[in-house]
C-alpha positions in Angstrom: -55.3 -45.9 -70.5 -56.0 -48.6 -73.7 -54.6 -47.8 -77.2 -56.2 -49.0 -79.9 -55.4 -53.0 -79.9 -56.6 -53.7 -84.0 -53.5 -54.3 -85.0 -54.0 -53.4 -88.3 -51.4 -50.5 -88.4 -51.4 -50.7 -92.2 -54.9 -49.9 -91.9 -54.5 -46.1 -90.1 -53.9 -43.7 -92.8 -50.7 -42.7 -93.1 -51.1 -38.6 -91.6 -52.8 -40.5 -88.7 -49.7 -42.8 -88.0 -47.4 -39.6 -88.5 -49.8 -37.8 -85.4 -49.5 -41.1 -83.5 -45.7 -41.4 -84.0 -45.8 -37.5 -82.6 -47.6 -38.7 -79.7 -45.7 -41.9 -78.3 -42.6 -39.3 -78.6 -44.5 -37.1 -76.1 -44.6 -34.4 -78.3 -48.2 -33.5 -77.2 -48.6 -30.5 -78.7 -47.6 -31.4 -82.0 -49.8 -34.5 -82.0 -52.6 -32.4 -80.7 -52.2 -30.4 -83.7 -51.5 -33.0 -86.3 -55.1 -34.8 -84.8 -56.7 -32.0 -85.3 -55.7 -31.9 -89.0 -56.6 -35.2 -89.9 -60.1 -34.6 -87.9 -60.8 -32.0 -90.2 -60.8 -34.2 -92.8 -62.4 -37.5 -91.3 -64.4 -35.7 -88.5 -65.9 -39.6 -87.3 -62.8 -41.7 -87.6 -62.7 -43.4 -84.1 -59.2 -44.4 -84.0 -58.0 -40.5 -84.2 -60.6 -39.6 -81.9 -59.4 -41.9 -79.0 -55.6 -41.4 -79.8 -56.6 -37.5 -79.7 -58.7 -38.1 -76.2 -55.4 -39.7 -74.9 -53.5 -36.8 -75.6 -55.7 -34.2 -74.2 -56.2 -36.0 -71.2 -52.7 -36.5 -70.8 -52.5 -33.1 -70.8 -54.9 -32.6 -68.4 -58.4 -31.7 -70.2 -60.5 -34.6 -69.5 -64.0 -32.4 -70.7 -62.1 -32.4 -74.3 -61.2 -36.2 -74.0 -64.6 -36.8 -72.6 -66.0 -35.2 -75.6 -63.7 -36.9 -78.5 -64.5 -40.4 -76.7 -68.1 -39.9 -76.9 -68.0 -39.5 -80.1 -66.1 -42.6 -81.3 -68.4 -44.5 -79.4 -70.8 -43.0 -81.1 -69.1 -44.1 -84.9 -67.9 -47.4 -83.4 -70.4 -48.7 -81.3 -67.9 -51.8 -80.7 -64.7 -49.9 -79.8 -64.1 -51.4 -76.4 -61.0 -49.3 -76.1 -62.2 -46.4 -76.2 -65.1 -47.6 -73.8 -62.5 -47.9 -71.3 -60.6 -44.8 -71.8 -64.0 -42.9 -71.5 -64.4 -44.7 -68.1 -61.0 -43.8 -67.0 -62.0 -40.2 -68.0 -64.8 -39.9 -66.8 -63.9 -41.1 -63.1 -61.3 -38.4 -63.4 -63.9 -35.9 -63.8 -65.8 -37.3 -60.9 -68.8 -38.6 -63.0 -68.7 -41.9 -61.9 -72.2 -43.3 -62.8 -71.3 -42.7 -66.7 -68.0 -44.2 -65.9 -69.6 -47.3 -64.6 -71.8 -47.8 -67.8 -68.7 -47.1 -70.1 -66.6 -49.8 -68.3 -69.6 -52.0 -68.2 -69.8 -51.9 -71.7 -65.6 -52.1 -72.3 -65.7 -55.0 -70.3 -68.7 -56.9 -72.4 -66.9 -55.8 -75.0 -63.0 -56.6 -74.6 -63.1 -60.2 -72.9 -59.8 -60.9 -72.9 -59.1 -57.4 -71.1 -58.1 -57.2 -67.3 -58.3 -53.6 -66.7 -61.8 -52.3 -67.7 -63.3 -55.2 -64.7 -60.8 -54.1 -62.5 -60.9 -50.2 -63.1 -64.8 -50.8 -62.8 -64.4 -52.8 -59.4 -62.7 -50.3 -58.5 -64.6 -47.6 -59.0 -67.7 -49.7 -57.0 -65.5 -50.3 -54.0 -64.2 -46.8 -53.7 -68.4 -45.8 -53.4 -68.7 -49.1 -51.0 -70.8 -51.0 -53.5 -69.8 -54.2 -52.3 -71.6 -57.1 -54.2 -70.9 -54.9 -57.4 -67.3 -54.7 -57.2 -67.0 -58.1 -56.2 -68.8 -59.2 -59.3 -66.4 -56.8 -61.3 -63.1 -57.9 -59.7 -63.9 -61.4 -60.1 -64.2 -61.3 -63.7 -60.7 -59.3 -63.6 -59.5 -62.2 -61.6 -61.5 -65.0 -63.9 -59.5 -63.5 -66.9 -56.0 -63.1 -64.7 -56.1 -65.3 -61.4 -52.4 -63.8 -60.8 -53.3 -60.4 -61.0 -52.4 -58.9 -56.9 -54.5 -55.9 -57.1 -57.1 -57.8 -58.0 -57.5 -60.0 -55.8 -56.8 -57.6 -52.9 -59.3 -55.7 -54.1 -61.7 -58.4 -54.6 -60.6 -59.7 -50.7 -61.7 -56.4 -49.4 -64.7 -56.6 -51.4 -65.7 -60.0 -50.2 -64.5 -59.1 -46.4 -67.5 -56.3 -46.7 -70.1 -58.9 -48.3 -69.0 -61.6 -45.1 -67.4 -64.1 -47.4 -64.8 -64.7 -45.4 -63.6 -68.4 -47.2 -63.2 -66.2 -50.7 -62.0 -63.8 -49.0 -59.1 -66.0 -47.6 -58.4 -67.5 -50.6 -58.6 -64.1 -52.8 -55.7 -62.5 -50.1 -53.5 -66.3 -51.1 -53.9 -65.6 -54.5 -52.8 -62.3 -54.4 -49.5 -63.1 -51.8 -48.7 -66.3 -54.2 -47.9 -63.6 -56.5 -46.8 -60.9 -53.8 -45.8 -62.4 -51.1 -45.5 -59.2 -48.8 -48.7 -57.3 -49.7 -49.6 -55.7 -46.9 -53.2 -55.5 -47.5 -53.7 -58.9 -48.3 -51.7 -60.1 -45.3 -53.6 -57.8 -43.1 -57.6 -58.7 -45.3 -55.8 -62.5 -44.5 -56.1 -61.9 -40.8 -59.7 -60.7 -40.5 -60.5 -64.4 -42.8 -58.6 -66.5 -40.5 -60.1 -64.7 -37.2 -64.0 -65.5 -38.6 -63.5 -68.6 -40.2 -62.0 -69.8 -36.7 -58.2 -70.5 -37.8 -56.6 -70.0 -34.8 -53.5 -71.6 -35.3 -52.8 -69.7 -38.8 -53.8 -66.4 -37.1 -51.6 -66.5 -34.4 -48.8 -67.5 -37.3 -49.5 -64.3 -38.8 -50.5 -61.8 -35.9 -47.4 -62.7 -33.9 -47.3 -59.8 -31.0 -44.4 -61.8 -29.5 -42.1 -62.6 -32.3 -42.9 -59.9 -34.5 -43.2 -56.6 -32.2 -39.9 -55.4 -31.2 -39.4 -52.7 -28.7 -35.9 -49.9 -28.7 -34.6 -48.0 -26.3 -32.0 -45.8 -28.2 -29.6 -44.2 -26.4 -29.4 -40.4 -26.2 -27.5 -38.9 -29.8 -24.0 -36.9 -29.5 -24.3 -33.2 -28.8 -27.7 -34.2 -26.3 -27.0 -35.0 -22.2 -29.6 -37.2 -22.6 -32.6 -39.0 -23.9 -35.2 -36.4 -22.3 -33.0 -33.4 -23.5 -33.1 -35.5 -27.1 -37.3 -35.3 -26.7 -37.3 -32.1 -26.0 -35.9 -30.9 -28.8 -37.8 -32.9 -31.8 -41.2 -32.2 -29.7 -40.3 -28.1 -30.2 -39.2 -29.2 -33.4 -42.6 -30.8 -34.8 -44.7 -28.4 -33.1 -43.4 -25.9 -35.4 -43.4 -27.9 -38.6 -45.6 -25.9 -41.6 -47.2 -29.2 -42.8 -49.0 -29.6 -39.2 -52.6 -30.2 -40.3 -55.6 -30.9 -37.9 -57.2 -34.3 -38.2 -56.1 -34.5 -41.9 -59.1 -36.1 -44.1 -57.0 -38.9 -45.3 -56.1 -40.2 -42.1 -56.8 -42.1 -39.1 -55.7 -39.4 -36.3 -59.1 -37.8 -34.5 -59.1 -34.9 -32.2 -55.1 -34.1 -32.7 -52.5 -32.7 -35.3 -50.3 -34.9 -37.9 -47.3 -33.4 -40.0 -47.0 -34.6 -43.6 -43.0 -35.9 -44.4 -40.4 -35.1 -41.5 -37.8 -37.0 -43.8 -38.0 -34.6 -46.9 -35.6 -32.2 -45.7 -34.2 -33.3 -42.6 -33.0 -30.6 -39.9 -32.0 -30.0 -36.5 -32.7 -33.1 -34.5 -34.3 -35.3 -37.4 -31.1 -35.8 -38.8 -30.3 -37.6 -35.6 -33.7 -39.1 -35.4 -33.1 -40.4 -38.5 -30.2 -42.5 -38.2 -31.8 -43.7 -34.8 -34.6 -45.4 -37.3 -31.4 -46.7 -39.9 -30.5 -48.2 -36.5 -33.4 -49.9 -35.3 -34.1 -50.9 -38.9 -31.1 -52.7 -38.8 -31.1 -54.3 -35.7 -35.0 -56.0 -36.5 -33.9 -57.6 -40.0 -30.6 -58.7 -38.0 -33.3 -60.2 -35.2 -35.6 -61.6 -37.8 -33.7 -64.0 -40.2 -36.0 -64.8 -43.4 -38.1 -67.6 -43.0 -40.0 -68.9 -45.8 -42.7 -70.1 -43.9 -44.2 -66.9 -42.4 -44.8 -64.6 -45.2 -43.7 -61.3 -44.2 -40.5 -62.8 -43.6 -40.0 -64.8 -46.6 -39.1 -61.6 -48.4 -37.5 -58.4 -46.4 -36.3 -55.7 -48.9 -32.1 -55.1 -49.1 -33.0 -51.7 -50.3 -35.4 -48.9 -48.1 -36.6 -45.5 -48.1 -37.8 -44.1 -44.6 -40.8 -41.5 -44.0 -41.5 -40.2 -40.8 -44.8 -37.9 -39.3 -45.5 -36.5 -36.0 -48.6 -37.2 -34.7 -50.2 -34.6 -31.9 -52.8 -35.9 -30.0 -54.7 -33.0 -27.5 -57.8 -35.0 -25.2 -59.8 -37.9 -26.3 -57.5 -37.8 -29.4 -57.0 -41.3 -30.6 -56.2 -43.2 -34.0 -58.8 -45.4 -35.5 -57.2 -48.9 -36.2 -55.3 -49.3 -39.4 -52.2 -50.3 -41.4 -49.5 -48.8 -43.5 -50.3 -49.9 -46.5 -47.2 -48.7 -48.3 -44.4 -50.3 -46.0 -42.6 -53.1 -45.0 -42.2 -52.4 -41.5 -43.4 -49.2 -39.5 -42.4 -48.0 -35.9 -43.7 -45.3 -33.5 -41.4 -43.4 -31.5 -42.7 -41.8 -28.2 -41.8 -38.0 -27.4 -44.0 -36.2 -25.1 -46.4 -38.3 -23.1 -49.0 -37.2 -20.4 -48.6 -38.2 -17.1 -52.1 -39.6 -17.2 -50.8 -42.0 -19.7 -47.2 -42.6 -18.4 -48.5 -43.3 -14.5 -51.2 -45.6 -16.0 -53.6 -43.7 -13.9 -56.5 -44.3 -16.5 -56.3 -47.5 -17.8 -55.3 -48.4 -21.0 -56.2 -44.5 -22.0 -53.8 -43.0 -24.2 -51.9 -46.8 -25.3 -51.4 -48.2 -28.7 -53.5 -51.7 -28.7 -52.7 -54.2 -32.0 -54.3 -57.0 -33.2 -58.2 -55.1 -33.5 -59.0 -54.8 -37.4 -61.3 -52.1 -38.9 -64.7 -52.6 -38.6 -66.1 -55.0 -41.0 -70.6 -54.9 -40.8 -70.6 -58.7 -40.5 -67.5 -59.8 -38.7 -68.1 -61.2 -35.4 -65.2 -62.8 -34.0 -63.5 -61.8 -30.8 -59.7 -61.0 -31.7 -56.4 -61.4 -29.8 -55.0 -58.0 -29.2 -51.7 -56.8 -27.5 -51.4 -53.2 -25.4 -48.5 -51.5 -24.9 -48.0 -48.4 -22.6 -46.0 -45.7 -24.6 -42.9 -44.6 -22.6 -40.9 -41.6 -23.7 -37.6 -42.3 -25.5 -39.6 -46.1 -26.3 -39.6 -47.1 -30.3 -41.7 -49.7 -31.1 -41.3 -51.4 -34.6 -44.1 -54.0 -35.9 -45.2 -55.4 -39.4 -46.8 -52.6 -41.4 -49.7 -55.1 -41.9 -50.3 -55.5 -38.2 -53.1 -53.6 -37.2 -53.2 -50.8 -34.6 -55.1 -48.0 -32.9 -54.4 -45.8 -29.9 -57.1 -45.4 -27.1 -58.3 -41.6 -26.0 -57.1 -40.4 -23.2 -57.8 -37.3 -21.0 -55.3 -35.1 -20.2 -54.6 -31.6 -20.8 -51.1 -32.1 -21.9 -50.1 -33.2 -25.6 -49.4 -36.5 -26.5 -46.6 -36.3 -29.2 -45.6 -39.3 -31.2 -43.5 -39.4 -34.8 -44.2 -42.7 -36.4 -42.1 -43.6 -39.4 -42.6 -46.5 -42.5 -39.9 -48.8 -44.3 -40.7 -48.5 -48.0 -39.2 -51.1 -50.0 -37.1 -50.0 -53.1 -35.6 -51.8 -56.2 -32.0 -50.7 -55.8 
């Protein structure tokens, strides 16, 4: 959200400085009440009205703020904060035509500002306007050519429209900046595959040097690995936060769990320090190297996540990445014996390499298969790409997939 950028402090009455000072102290409720004073008095001062706004949509009423930043747009026809706080307030509430026209006009109006563009490409992405939000996240990246979110956003954008050169060189602005970004590494792939840079894709999608696969030996107080198996597949077919085909992600026909590292228990503890393991052992297999950028920079510090991932038939995963992380893995618990004899195919693998559909990419794209096997981790790139194939069987597939996420200290 903007503050007022005038400046001219000297300029704000005194009581409204007083109700401002209340507010940057987070006393909310005291500057809610000490706006309302001075609005009683000066009913059409825009400056209170979009300090007051902030606060009650910090707060959580975004109708009020909505309200208050109507009407200082209404006294100050050429407040371009307050356009851009009403936009911000106005996607909150889910009215996202009105937003567009308020950021519209923040962005005519504040041309030195990054955020109203970007917000407002944003906000055309998220409803798949394509050319729109390309137009609005270039003039964020115009104004700030370092900024990474733009320019991921404006790669994903561009990968939608077909313009696959921008694209490419929208995903190496963004990693000159961030040189791990998963997104752009992974938007960088689908460019190099359509503009026909095979030697830089294979760089990048490297199934050989980059996939690793574990075999972690059975934990103390378990006879073995099957025994091990056995135990976390009771275990995450009892968790609470089971959910069927969850609306936020990729698993179809099949049951994922939200956080198994919250609170770890009974064999997750053990599970967990299998990961610590296997974490270790990748960064100690892949030195840094500044030439392939997701091993220029590996983070010294990590949190882990984990989720189970219950697959009944024709369940699958739709290809994606983990956004979030560094590097991700898939551990194998329970798997059919459709699926372990290879009776069917490639039914039931995990296949990397094939990007989400994009309406105007064409090009024919290297993949890599690989036939889960119980007690079999696998650890990739979190920007790699990956789907599993349906299978048929009437057992359940069970799988707990985990991400490394990068931390300061």
């Amino acid at each position: 959200m903007n503050d007022d950028k005038t400046g001219d402090t000297d300029k704000i009455p005194a009581t409204l400085q007083s109700a401002i000072a209340l507010h940057q102290a987070g006393r909310l409720a005291d500057a809610l009440a000490a706006y309302d004073d001075f609005l009683m008095h000066y009913p059409d001062h825009p400056e209170a009205l979009n300090f007051a706004a902030l606060a009650h949509f910090a707060r959580g009423d975004g109708e009020a703020a909505s309200g208050m930043l109507s009407r200082a747009v209404i006294a100050r026809p050429d407040y371009g904060e307050a356009f851009a706080n009403h936009g911000l307030v106005l996607r909150s509430l889910g009215k996202f035509d009105d937003a567009v026209v308020a950021l519209s006009r923040a962005t005519a109006l504040l041309p030195d500002d990054v955020e109203a563009p970007f917000n407002l490409g944003n906000i055309q992405l998220a409803r798949s306007r394509a050319a729109d939000a390309a137009a609005a996240l270039g003039i964020a990246v115009e104004r700030a050519p370092g900024h990474a979110a733009a320019n991921a956003n404006l790669a994903k954008a561009l990968l939608e429209l077909g313009d696959w050169e921008a694209a490419r060189a929208a995903c190496d602005r963004c990693l000159a900046t961030m040189p791990g970004h998963t997104g752009a590494l992974a938007m960088k792939g689908v460019a190099l595959a359509e503009t026909g840079d095979a030697e830089a894709l294979a760089a990048l999608i490297d199934f050989d040097g980059l996939i690793d696969a574990y075999r972690p030996p059975p934990p103390m107080g378990f006879a073995n690995i099957a025994a091990f198996n056995q135990a976390l597949a009771a275990h995450v077919q009892r968790d609470p936060s089971l959910a069927y085909e969850p609306g936020d992600v990729t698993t179809r026909k099949g049951y994922q769990s939200g956080d198994l590292m919250a609170d770890p228990k009974g064999p997750m503890a053990a599970f967990k320090a299998i990961i610590e393991r296997a974490v270790a052992a990748y960064r100690d297999q892949h030195a840094i190297d500044t030439n392939q950028p997701y091993l220029a920079q590996r983070p010294d510090h990590w949190t882990l996540n984990a989720w189970a991932t219950i697959l009944e038939r024709e369940g699958h995963q739709a290809p994606h990445i983990h956004r979030s992380a560094w590097l991700s893995g898939v551990y194998y618990v329970q798997i059919p014996a459709t699926v372990r004899n290879a009776v069917t195919g490639n039914a039931g693998w995990i296949e990397f390499g094939r990007p989400q559909p994009y309406p105007k990419a064409r090009a024919e794209v290297a993949t890599r298969f690989f036939r889960p096997e119980e007690g079999l981790m696998l650890l990739f790139p979190s920007y790699m790409y990956h789907r599993t194939i349906p299978f048929e069987a009437t057992e359940r597939r069970i799988s707990i997939a985990f991400d490394v996420l990068p931390r300061d200290t």
